[in-house]
C-alpha positions in Angstrom: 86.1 149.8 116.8 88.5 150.2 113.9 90.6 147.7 115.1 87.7 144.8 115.9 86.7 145.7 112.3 90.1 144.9 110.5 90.3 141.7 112.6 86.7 140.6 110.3 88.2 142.8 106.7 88.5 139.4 104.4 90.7 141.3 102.2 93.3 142.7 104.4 96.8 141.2 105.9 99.5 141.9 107.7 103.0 142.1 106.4 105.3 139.7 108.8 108.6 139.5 107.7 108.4 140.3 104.2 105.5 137.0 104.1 101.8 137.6 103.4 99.8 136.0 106.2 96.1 135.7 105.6 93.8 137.8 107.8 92.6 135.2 110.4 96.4 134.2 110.9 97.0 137.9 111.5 94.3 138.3 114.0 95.2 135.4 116.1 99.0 136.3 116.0 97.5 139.6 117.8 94.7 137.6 120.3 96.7 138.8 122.8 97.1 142.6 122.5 93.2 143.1 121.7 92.6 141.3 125.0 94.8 143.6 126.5 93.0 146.4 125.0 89.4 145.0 125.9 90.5 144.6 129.9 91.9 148.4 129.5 89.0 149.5 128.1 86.8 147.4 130.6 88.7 147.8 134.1 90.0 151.7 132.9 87.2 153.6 130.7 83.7 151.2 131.8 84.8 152.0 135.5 85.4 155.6 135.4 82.3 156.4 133.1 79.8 154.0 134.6 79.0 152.6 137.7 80.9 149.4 139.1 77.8 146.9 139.2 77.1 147.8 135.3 80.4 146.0 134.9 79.1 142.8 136.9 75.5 142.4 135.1 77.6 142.3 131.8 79.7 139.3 133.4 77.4 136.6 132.1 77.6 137.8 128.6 81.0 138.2 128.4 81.6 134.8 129.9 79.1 133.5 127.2 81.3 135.3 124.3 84.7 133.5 126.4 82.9 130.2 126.1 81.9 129.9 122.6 85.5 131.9 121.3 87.0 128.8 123.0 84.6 126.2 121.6 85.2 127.5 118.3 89.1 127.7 119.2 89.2 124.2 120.4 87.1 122.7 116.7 89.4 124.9 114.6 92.2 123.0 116.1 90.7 119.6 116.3 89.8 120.1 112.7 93.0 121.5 111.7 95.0 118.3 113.3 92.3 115.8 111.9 93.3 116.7 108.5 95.8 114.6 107.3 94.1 111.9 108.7 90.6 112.5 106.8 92.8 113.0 103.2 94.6 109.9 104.1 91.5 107.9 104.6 90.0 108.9 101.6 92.9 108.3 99.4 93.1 104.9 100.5 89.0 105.2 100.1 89.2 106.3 96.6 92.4 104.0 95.4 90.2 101.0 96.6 87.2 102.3 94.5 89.9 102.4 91.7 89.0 106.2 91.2 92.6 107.1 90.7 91.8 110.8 90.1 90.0 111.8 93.3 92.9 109.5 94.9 95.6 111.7 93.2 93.6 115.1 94.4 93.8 113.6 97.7 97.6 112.8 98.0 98.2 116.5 96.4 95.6 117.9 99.4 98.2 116.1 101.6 101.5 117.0 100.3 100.0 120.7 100.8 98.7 120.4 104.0 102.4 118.5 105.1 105.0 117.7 102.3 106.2 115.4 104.2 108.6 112.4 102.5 105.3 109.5 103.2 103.1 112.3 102.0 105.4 112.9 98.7 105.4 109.0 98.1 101.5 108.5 98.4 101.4 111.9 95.7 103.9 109.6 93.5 102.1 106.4 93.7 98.7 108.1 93.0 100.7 109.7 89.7 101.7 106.8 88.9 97.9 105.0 88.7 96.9 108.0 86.5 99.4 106.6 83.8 101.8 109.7 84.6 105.0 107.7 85.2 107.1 110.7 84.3 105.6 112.4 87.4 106.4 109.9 89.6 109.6 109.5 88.8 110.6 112.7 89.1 109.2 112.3 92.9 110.4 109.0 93.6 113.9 110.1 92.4 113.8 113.5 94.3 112.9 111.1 97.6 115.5 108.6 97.4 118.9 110.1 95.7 121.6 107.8 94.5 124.4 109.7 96.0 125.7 108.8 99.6 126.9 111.3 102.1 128.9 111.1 105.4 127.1 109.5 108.0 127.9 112.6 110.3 126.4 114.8 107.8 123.3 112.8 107.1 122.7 113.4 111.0 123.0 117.3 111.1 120.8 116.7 108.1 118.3 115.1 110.6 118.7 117.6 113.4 117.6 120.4 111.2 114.6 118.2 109.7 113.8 117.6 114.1 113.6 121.2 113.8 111.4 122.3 111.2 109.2 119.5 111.9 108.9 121.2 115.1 108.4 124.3 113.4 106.0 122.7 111.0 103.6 121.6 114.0 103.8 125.6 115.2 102.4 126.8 112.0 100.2 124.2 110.7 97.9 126.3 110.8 99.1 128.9 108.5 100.0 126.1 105.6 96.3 125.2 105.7 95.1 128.5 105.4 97.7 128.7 102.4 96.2 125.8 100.9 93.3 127.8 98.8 96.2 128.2 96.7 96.2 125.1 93.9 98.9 122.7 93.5 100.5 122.3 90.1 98.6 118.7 89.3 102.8 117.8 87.8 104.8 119.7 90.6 103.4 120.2 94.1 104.4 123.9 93.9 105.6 125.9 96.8 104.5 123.1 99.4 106.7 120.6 97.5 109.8 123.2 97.5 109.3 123.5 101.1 109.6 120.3 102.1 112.8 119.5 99.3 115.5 120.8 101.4 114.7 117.8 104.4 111.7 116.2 104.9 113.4 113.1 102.9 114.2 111.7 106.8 110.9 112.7 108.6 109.5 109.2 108.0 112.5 107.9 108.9 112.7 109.7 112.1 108.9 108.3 112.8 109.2 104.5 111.7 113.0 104.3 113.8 111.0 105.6 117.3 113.9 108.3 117.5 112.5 110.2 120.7 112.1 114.3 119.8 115.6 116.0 119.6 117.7 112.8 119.4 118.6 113.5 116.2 120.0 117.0 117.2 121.4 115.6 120.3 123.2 113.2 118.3 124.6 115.8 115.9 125.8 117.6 118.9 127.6 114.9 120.1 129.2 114.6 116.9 130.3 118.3 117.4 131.4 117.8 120.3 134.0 115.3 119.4 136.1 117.5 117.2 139.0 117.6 119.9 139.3 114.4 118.3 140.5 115.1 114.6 141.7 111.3 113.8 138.2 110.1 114.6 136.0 113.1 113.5 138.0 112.8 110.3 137.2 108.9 110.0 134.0 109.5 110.8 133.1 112.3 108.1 134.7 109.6 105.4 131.6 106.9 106.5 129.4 107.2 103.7 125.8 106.2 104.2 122.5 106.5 102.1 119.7 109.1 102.4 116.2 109.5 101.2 112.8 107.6 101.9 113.1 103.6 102.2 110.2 103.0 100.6 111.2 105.1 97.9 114.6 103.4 97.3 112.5 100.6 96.9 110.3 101.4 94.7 113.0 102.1 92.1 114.7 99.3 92.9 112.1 97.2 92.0 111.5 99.2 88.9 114.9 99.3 87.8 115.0 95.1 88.9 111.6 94.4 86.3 110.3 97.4 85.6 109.5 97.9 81.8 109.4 101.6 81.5 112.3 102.5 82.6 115.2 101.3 79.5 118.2 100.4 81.0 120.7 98.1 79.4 121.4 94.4 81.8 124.1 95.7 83.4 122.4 98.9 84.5 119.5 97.4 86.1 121.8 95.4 87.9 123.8 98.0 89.5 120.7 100.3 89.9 118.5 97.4 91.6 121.5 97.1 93.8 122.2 100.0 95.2 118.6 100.8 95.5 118.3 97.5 97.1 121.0 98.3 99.4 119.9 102.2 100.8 116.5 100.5 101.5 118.2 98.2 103.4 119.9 100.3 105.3 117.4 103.0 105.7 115.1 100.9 107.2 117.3 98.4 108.7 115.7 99.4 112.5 112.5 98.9 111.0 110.0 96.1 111.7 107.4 96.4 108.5 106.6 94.0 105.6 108.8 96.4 103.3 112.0 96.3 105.7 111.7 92.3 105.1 111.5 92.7 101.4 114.2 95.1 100.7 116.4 92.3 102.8 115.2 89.4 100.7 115.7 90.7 97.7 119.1 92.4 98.5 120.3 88.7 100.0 118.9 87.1 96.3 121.2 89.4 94.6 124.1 88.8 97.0 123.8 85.1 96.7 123.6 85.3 92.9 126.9 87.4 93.0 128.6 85.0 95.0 128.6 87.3 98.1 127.4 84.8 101.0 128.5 86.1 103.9 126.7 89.8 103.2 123.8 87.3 102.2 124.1 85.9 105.7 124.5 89.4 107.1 121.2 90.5 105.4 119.3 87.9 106.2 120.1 87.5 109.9 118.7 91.4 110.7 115.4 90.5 108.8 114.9 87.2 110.1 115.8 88.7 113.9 113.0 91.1 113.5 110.4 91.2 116.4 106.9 91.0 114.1 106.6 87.5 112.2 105.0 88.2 108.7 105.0 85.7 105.8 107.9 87.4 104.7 110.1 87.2 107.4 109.5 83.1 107.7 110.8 83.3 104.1 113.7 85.0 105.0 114.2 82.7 108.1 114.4 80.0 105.9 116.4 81.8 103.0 118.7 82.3 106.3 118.9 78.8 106.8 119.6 77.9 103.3 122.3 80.1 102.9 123.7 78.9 106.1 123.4 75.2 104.1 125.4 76.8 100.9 128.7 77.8 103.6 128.4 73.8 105.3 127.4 75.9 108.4 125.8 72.5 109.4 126.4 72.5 113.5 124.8 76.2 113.8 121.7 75.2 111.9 121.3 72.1 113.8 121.8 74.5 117.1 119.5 77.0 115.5 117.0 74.6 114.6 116.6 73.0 117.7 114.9 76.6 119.3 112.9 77.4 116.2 111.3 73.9 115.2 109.1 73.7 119.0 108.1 77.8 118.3 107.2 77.3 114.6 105.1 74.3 115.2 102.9 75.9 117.7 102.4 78.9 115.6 101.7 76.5 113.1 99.0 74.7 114.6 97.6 77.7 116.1 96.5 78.5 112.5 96.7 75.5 110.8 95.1 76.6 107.4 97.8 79.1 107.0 100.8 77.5 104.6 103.4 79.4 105.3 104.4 78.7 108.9 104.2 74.9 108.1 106.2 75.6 105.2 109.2 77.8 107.6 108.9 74.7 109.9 109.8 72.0 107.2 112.2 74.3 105.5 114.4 74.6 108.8 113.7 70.9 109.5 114.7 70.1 106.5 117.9 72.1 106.2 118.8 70.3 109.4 118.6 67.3 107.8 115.8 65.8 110.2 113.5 64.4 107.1 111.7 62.7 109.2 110.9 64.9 111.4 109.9 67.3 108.4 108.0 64.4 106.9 106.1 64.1 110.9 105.1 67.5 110.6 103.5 67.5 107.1 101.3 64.6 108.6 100.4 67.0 111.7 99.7 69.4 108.8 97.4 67.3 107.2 95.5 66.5 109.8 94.8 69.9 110.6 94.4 71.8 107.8 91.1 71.8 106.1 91.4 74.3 103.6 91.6 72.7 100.0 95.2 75.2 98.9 96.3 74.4 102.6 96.0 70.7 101.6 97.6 71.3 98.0 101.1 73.3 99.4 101.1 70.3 102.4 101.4 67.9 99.7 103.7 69.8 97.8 106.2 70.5 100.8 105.8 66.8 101.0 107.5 66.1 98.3 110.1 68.4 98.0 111.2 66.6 101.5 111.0 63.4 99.9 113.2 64.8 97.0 115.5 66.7 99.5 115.8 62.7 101.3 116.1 60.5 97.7 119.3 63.0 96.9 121.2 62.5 99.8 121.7 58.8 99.5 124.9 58.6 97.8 127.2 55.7 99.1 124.6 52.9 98.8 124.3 50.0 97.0 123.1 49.5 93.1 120.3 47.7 94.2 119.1 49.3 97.3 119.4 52.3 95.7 117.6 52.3 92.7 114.6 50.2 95.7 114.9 53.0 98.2 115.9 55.9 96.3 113.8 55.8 93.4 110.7 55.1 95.9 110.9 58.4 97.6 111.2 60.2 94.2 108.2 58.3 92.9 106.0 58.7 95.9 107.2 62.5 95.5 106.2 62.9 91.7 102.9 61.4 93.0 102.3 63.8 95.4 103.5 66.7 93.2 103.6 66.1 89.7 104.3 69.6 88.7 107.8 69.7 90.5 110.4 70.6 87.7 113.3 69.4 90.3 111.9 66.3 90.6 112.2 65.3 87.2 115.4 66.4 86.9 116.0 63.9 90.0 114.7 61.4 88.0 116.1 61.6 84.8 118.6 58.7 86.0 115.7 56.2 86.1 113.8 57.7 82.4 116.8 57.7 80.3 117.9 54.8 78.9 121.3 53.4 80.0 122.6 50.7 78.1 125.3 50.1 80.2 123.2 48.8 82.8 121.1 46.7 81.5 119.7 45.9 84.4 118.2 48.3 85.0 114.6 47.6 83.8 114.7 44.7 86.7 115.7 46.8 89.5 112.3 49.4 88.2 110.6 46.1 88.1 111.5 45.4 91.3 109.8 48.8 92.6 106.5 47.7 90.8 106.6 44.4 93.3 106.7 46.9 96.5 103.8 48.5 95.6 104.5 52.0 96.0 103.2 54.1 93.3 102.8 51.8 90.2 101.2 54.6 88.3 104.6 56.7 88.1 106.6 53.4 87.5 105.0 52.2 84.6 105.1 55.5 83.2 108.9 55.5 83.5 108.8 51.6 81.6 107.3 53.3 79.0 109.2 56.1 78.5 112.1 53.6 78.6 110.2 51.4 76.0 109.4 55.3 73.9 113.2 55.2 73.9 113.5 52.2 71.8 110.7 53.0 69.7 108.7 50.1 70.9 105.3 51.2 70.2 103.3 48.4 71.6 105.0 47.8 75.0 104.8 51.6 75.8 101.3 51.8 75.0 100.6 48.8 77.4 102.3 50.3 80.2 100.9 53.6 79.8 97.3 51.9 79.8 97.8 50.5 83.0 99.4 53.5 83.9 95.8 55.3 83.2 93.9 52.7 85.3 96.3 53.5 88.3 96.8 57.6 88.3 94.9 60.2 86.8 98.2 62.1 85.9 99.6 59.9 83.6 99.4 62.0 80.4 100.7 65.3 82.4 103.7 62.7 83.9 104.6 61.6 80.5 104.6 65.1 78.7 106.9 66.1 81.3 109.3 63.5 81.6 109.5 64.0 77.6 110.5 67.8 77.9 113.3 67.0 80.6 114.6 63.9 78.8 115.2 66.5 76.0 117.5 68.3 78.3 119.7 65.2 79.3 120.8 65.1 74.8 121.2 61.3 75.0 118.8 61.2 72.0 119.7 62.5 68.2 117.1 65.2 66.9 115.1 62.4 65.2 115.8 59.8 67.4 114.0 62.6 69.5 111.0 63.4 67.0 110.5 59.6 66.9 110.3 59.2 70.7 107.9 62.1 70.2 105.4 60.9 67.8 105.3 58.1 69.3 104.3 59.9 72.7 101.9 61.8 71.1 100.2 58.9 69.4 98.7 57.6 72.8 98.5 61.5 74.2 97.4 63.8 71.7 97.2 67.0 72.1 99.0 67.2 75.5 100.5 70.7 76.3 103.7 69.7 77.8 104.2 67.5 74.5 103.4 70.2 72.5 106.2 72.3 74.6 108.7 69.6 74.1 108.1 69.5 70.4 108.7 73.8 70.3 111.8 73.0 72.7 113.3 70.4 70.6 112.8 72.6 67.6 114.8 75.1 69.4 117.6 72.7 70.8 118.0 70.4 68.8 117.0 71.8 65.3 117.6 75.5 66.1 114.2 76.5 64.4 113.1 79.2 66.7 110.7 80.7 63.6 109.0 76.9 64.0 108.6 77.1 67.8 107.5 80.5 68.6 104.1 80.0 66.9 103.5 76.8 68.8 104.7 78.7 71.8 102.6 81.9 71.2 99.7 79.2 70.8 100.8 77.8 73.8 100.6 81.0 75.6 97.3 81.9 74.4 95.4 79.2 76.1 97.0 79.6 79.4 99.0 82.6 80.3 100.4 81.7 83.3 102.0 78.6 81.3 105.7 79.8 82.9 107.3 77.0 81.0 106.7 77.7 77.9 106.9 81.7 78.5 110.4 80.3 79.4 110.7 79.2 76.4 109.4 81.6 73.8 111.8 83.8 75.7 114.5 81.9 74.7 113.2 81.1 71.1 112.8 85.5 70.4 116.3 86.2 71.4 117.0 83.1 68.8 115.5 85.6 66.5 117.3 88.5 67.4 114.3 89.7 68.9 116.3 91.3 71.7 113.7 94.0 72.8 110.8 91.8 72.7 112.5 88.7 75.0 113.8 91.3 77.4 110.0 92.3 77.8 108.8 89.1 78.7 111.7 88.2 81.0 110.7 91.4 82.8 107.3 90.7 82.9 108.1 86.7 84.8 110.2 89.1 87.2 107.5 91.2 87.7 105.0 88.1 88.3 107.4 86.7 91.1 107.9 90.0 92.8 104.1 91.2 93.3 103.8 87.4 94.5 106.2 87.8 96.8 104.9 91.3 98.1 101.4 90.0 99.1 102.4 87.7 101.3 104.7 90.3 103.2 101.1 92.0 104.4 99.7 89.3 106.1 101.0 88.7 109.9 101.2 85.0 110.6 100.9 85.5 114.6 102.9 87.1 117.5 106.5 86.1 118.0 107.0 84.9 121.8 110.2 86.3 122.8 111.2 83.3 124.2 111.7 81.4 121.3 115.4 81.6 119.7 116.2 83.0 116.7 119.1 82.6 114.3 121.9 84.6 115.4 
């Protein structure tokens, strides 16, 4: 009786290797030595002190007392491994409410329950929404060190994490009895410690589908070859990265555009790469949205470095991955490209040939979806088959109903038409400036806010007196009737150039009449002549005024007059208030963020400028992010990929 009354005393527990267990721990732990001491007492002392059928009438109640201690044995355990789960759906719940507190309680619930490396990440993100950036920091840097370590010992590191984790699912239990103690709301405590010395790699062992004991059978192996000292020796020397991938990226992107953590240029650089890199790696088996990321944005900073063939090397495991995401079509293409940069013309061609048929079908299979279209032109287009690019726009169009859909069809439109007007080289004067200069027209008409496109035409605005003939070949395209509307806007931006009010007025009238983005064409062909410096500063101003006499008020006018007081005059204390005006009306005016960035490092305004150059970054990277979430379709395996 003693004994079945300590198994119920609240307040009592059993010392078990120096370690205080709780009560109900202690009284399962000895489950099966009071059995043994009921059946003693039942088979032993009932049946010499009472007569045998008493112990048969008291079967049904102690069958009744069997059932429910196993109902309540089997819900204690279903509860037990539903845990997780239930904290995990409510902080998701409570992040989506934007109730960032009861989210953070929940990703400290879960790092106590299992400090597992995901389970640390969540508790560092949800720090992170409560404004505590020092917290997460700390966790983020804990989960994804900067150090590398020999490959071999990175695997004996994992075959001890196989084997607490199976240790961990033994005494689950215990840790969620242990959680009525409270978490420190900076430092998870003791459940955090716990987990420090490995459960960096037991996501990684999840995500890579390692089967259980692999990682220990591995490390074995690795034992096993030390009759081989050369090798074991070469071996040890591999360095490789450790931590949590997504917490390698995380930093990276902080340390890429982040604005609270001050580095100096060069810093960032070399912490975004290497960052950029043990994500890479870490998750290089991987087939999620943020195993695609961490490639593309390690290839960008390859291919900014020079580095083509690692950019190649990047690219090619991201865009062989089995799932097709928005992301990894951008990173086929980025493949393709990169391909393009190393003249690698015969193996897109080859490559090309596979993907174009697969693309297309996924493409019309979801026609409203601009991305797939967009991978199918891009790889067309690298191959050099413009029209068959320029075909599958028109399929596009006459698909797609959405109105954006319709907008990025037009727009891929004419960056194939731009991609087509500058390859012809080696043509005549004439039947260039006929042929050429049509496909950049009908492209600026399609997509009049193409930077690149005035750049392309900068040939045809600018004036050339060496060739005076060539108002009659731009003539000449007015007769074929393609576009009139951008070609009298170039006549009298030509006319601008030699301040002849009257004419350019007369062409931009008609210009009116015949597109309803004549003012927008002719502030940005101002801003972009500015760049080709064939005019003095106010040869410049007077081309301006004049501009701004028929279109007043036009914001890429007004850019042009802050850009030329920054080129041309070197006022930046003049241009940053137009710019910061600028900015005001329209913050997502990139252009002219662009340029105020340029016009505050001008003034010396070093911290400032670096702020806003962070903050475009930042813009391009969340961009980029959301449209690595949303699956485009299945990838049938027996389309080709680029190998």
């Amino acid at each position: 009786m003693r004994y079945l009354e300590s198994l119920f005393d609240g307040e009592r527990s059993l010392d078990r290797s120096a370690r205080s267990e709780p009560l109900w721990y202690s009284g399962l732990m000895l489950l099966p030595r009071a059995l043994g001491e009921l059946f003693h007492f039942l088979i032993n002392d009932w049946s010499t002190s009472r007569k045998g059928r008493a112990f048969f009438f008291a079967l049904p109640a102690l069958g009744t007392v069997a059932l429910i201690a196993a109902i309540l044995s089997v819900a204690a355990w279903k509860l037990e491994t539903t845990r997780d789960g239930f904290y995990s759906a409510r902080l998701a719940f409570y992040q989506q409410q934007k109730d960032f507190e009861f989210a953070k309680s929940c990703a400290l619930k879960l790092v106590e329950l299992s400090p597992s490396a995901e389970n640390k990440y969540k508790l560092a993100l949800a720090k992170r929404q409560v404004d505590d950036f020092a917290g997460a920091f700390d966790l983020m840097t804990a989960l994804a060190p900067e150090e590398k370590v020999s490959r071999a010992e990175r695997e004996r590191e994992e075959a001890t994490l196989e084997l607490a984790g199976r240790a961990e699912s033994a005494s689950k239990a215990k840790r969620a009895a242990a959680g009525k103690k409270d978490i420190d709301a900076e430092q998870p405590g003791d459940a955090e410690q716990a987990g420090d010395a490995g459960q960096k790699g037991d996501a990684e062992l999840g995500k890579r589908g390692e089967e259980p004991g692999k990682a220990s059978e591995t490390a074995a192996a690795a034992g096993a070859e030390s009759a081989a000292p050369d090798s074991v020796a070469e071996y040890e020397q591999e360095l490789v990265y450790t931590g949590y991938a997504p917490a390698h990226l995380w930093l990276a992107d902080l340390a890429a555009f982040g604005t609270d953590w001050t580095l100096s240029n060069e810093e960032r650089k070399r912490v975004a790469l290497l960052h950029y890199s043990a994500a890479y790696e870490l998750s290089s088996e991987e087939n999620t949205p943020e195993s695609i990321y961490a490639s593309l944005r390690l290839s960008e900073l390859q291919v900014q470095a020079g580095e083509l063939a690692q950019a190649e090397r990047t690219l090619r495991s991201a865009a062989n991955k089995p799932v097709l995401t928005l992301l990894h079509l951008q990173a086929i293409a980025k493949l393709f490209s990169v391909l393009k940069q190393q003249d690698k013309t015969s193996e897109i061609e080859a490559n090309a040939t596979g993907l174009q048929p697969r693309l297309f079908r996924l493409a019309s299979e979801i026609p409203d979806a601009i991305e797939p279209w967009q991978a199918l032109v891009d790889v067309a287009s690298q191959a050099e088959n413009y029209q068959e690019a320029d075909d599958y726009i028109q399929s596009a169009l006459a698909m797609a109903k959405e109105p954006n859909t319709r907008r990025g069809l037009l727009q891929l439109r004419a960056a194939v038409l731009m991609r087509r007007a500058m390859q012809m080289r080696d043509v005549e004067r004439e039947d260039r400036y006929l042929e050429k200069f049509g496909y950049l027209a009908t492209a600026i008409a399609v997509d009049p806010t193409n930077d690149k496109l005035y750049v392309s035409m900068l040939e045809y605005a600018d004036l050339n007196e060496q060739i005076p003939q060539e108002d009659d070949f731009l003539r000449l395209a007015l007769g074929s009737g393609k576009n009139p509307g951008v070609v009298h806007v170039i006549l009298g931006i030509r006319d601008a150039q030699r301040n002849e009010r009257t004419s350019a007025f007369n062409h931009w009238e008609i210009a009116d009449t015949q597109t309803d983005r004549a003012e927008w064409l002719v502030g940005m062909f101002a801003r972009f002549l500015l760049q080709a410096k064939t005019l003095d500063s106010s040869e410049y101003m007077q081309f301006l005024d004049l501009c701004e006499g028929h279109y007043a008020e036009q914001p890429m006018l007004r850019l042009a007059r802050a850009e030329a007081s920054l080129l041309l005059r070197q006022d930046a204390e003049t241009a940053v208030p137009l710019l910061e005006k600028l900015i005001a009306e329209n913050d997502n005016f990139l252009a002219a963020r662009e340029a105020y960035i340029t016009a505050l490092k001008a003034l010396g305004r070093t911290e400032d400028a670096e702020k806003e150059t962070l903050k475009l970054k930042e813009m391009a990277a969340e961009l980029q992010k959301r449209q690595g979430q949303a699956a485009v379709g299945k990838q049938d395996e027996s389309g080709a990929q680029p190998r």
